[in-house]
C-alpha positions as MATLAB code, in Angstrom:
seq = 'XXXXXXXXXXXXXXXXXXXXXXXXXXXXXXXXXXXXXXXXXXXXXXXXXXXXXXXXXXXXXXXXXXXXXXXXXXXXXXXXXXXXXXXXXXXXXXXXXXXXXXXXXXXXXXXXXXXXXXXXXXXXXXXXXXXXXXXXXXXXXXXXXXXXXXXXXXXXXXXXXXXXXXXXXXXXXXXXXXXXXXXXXXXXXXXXXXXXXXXXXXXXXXXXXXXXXXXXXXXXXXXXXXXXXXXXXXXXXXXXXXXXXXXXXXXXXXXXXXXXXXXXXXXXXXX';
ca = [
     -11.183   -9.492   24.149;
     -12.991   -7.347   21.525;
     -14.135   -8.623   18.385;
     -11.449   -8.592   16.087;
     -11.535   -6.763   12.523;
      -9.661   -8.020    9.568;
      -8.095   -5.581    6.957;
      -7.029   -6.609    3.698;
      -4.311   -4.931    2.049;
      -3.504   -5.210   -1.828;
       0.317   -4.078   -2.808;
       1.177   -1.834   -5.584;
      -0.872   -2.364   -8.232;
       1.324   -2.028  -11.642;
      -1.049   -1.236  -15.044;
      -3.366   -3.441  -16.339;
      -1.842   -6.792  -15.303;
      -1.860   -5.400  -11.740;
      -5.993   -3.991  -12.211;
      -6.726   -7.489  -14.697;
      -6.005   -9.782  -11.966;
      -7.344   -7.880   -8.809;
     -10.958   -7.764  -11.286;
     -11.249  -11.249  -11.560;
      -9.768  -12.344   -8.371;
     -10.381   -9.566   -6.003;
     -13.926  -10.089   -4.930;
     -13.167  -13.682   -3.872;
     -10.061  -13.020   -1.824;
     -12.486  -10.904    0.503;
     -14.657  -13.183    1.015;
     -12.022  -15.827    1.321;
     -10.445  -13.645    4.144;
     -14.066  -12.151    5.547;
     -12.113   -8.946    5.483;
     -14.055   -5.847    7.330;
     -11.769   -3.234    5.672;
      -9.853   -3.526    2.419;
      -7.076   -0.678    1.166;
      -4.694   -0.783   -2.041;
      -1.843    0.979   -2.727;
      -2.336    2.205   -6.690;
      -0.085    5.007   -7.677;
       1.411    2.221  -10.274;
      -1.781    1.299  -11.514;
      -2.464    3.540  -14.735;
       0.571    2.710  -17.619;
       2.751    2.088  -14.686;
       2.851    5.376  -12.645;
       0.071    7.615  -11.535;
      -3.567    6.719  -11.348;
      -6.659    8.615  -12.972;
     -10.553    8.318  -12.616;
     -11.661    5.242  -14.074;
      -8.891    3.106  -12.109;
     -10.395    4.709   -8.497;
     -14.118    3.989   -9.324;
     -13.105    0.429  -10.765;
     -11.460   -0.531   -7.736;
     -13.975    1.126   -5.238;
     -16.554   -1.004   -7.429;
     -14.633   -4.178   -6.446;
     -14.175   -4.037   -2.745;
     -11.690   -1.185   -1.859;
     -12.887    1.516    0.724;
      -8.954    3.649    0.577;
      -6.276    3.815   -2.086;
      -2.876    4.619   -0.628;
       0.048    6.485   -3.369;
       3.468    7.056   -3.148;
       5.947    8.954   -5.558;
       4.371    8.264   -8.416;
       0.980    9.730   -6.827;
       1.435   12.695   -8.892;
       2.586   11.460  -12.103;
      -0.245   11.969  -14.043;
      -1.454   15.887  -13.279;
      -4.729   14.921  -14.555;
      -5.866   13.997  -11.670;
      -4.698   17.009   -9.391;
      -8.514   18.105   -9.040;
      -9.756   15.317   -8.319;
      -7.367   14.275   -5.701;
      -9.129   17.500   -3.575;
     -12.257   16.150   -3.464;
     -11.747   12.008   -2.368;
     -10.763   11.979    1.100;
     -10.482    8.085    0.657;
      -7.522    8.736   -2.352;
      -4.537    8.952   -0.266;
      -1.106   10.308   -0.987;
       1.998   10.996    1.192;
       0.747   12.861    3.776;
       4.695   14.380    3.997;
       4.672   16.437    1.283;
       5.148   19.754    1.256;
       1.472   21.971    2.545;
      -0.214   22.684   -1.009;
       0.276   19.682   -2.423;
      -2.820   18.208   -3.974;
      -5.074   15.417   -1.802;
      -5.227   13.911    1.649;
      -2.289   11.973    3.539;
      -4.704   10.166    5.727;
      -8.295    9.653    7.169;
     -10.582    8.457    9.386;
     -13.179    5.679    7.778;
     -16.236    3.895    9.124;
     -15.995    0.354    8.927;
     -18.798   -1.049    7.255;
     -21.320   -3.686    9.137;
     -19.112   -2.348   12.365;
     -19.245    0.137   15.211;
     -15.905    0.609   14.419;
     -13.712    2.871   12.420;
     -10.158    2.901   11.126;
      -6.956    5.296   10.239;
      -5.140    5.005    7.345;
      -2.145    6.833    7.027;
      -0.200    7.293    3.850;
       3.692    8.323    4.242;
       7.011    7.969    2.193;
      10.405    7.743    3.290;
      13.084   10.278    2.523;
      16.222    8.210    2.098;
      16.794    7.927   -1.606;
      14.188    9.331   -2.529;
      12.623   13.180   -3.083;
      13.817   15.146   -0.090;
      10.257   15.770    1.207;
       8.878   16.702    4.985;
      10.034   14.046    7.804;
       8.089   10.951    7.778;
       8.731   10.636   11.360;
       7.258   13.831   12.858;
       4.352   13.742   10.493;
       3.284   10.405   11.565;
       3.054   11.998   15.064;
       0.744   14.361   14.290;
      -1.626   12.439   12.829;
      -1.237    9.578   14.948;
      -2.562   12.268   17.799;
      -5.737   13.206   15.882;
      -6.376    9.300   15.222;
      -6.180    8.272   18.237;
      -9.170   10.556   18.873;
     -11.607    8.757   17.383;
     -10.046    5.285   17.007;
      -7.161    2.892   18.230;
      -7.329    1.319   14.850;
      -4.525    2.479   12.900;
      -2.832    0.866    9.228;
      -0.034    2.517    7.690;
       1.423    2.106    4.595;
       4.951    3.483    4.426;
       6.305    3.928    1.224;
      10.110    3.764    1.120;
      13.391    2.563   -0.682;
      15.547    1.444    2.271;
      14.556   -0.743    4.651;
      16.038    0.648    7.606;
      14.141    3.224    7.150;
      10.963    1.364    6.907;
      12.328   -0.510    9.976;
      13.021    2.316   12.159;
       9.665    3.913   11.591;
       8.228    0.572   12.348;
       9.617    0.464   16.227;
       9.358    4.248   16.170;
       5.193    3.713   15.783;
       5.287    0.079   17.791;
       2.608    0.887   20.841;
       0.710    3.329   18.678;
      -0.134    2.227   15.088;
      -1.417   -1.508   14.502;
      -0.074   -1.671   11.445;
       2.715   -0.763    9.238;
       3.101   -2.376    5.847;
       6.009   -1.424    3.524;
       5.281   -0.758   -0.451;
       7.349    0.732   -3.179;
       9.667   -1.727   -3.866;
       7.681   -3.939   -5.066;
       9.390   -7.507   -3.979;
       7.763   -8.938   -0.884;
       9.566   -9.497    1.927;
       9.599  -12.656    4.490;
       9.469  -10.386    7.719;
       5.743  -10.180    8.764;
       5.792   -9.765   12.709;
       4.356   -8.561   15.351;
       6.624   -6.406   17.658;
       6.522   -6.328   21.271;
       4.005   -3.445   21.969;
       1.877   -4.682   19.383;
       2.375   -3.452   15.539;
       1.890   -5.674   12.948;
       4.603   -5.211   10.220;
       6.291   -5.424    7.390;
       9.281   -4.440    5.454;
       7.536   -5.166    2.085;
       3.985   -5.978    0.604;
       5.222   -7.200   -3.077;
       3.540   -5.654   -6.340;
       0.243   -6.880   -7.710;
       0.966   -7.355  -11.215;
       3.691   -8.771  -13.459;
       6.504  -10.748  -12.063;
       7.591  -11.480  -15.394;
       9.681   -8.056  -15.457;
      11.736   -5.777  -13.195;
       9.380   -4.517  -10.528;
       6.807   -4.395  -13.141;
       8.876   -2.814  -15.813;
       9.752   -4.595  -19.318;
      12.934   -6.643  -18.271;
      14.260   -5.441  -22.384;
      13.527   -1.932  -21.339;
      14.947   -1.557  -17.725;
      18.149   -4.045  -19.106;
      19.050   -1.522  -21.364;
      18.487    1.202  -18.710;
      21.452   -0.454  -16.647;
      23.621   -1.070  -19.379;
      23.349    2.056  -21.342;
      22.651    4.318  -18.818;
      20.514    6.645  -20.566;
      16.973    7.096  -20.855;
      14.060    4.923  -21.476;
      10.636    5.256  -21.888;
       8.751    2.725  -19.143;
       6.999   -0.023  -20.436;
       4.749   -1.780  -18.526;
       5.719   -5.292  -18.680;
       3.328   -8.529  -19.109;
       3.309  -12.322  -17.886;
       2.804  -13.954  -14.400;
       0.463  -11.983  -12.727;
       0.274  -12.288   -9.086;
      -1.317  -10.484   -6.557;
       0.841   -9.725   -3.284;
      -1.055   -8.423    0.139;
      -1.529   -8.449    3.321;
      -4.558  -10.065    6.118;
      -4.125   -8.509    9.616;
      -5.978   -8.928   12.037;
      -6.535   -6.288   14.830;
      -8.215   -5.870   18.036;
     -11.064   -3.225   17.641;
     -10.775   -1.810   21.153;
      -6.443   -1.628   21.972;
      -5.920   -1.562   18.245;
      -3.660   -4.257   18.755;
      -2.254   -6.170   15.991;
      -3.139   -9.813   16.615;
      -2.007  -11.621   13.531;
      -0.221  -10.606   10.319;
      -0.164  -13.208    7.133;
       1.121  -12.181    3.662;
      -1.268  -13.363    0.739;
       0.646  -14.178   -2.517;
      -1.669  -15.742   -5.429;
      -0.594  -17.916   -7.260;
       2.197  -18.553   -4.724;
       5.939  -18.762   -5.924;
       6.959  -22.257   -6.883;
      10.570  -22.927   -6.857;
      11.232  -24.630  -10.252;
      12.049  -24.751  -13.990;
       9.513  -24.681  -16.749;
      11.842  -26.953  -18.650;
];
């Protein structure tokens, strides 16, 4: 068997909490894992939705060689020009042609021979009625597969049937496929029979004090009055929530999938 490469993967980051916690902890969590390849999803990571500038070249300074995006990868149109000239900023690669940026690449990885795919897609069902997830993943899969075996996806979905169809509809020809967007992690990491690593959900880096990363006074009055608020990004136990795969470099074979939750979740009261 090959030598194996590790790839870390950092969930949604959400604002400051999210970007505070990956700067001081980050850097050690590499290490910690000895991962080859690290990617984040960070469309949450400026105020909440969108990203700009200053976030990308932070988090490139700390360890991350790709961002991945998702429906909020647009929410903040000052970074439309930029997003044409980073091939390593991802978005959805299902969006409609002439939308800004780059749904996936092809990436050296560094102190390797080897080099990896990242694909960035998001799921349809309750969500913006956008190009099929499904067919898109095939075409790029075809030019991957090119130049490497090594494949990571991050699907970004609501439903999880969804995320679990695309997940044995990909089995055999991605390595991995890790779910983001709603932002709780799930207890599913497996490895299916032809090989994929996966996952329903990553989990949010940021606050778990909150709803998804929201205020929890803001989003309770969004429920009960049903009308419009502006979000608030909310503050108060910080957590990161990932992923450590590991993946053989020549079938591009998932060989072991582990969530990474810091601090982990401790089932008690503070009273």
């Amino acid at each position: 068997m090959s030598n194996p490469v590790k790839v870390l993967f950092i969930g949604d980051i959400v604002g400051s909490p999210g970007l505070s916690l990956l700067e001081t902890l980050l850097p050690s969590l590499i290490t910690k894992y000895e991962a080859d390849f690290v990617i984040a999803n960070a469309e949450n990571s400026h105020e909440g939705m969108g990203i700009n500038e200053e976030i990308i070249r932070t988090l490139y300074g700390l360890g991350v060689h790709v961002l991945t995006g998702g429906n909020h990868s647009f929410a903040k149109w000052k970074i439309y020009p930029y997003m044409k000239t980073d091939t390593r900023l991802l978005r959805p690669m299902n969006y409609p042609k002439g939308a800004h940026g780059y749904g996936y690449g092809v990436y050296d990885i560094p102190n390797t021979a080897h080099k990896i795919g990242v694909i960035n897609l998001q799921g349809r069902t309750y969500m913006q009625p956008i190009d099929d997830p499904f067919r898109e993943a095939e075409r790029a899969l075809e030019k991957i597969r090119e130049q490497t075996n090594i494949i990571f996806i991050d699907f970004h979905g609501e439903a999880t049937a969804e995320k679990m169809a695309f997940g044995w509809f990909v089995d055999g020809q991605a390595s991995v496929v890790a779910g983001t967007h709603t932002h709780i992690p799930t207890a599913d990491a497996r490895i299916l029979p032809k090989g994929l690593g996966y996952i329903t959900d990553v989990g949010m880096t940021g606050p778990y004090h909150s709803v998804i990363g929201m205020d929890k006074e803001t989003a309770i009055k969004r429920f009960l009055i049903q009308t419009p608020h502006k979000y608030k990004t909310a503050n108060g136990d910080n957590r990161i929530c990932g992923l450590i795969t590991k993946i053989d470099s020549d079938t591009g074979k998932c060989l072991a999938i582990d969530p990474v939750i810091f601090p982990v979740f401790e089932n008690k009261s503070s009273n």
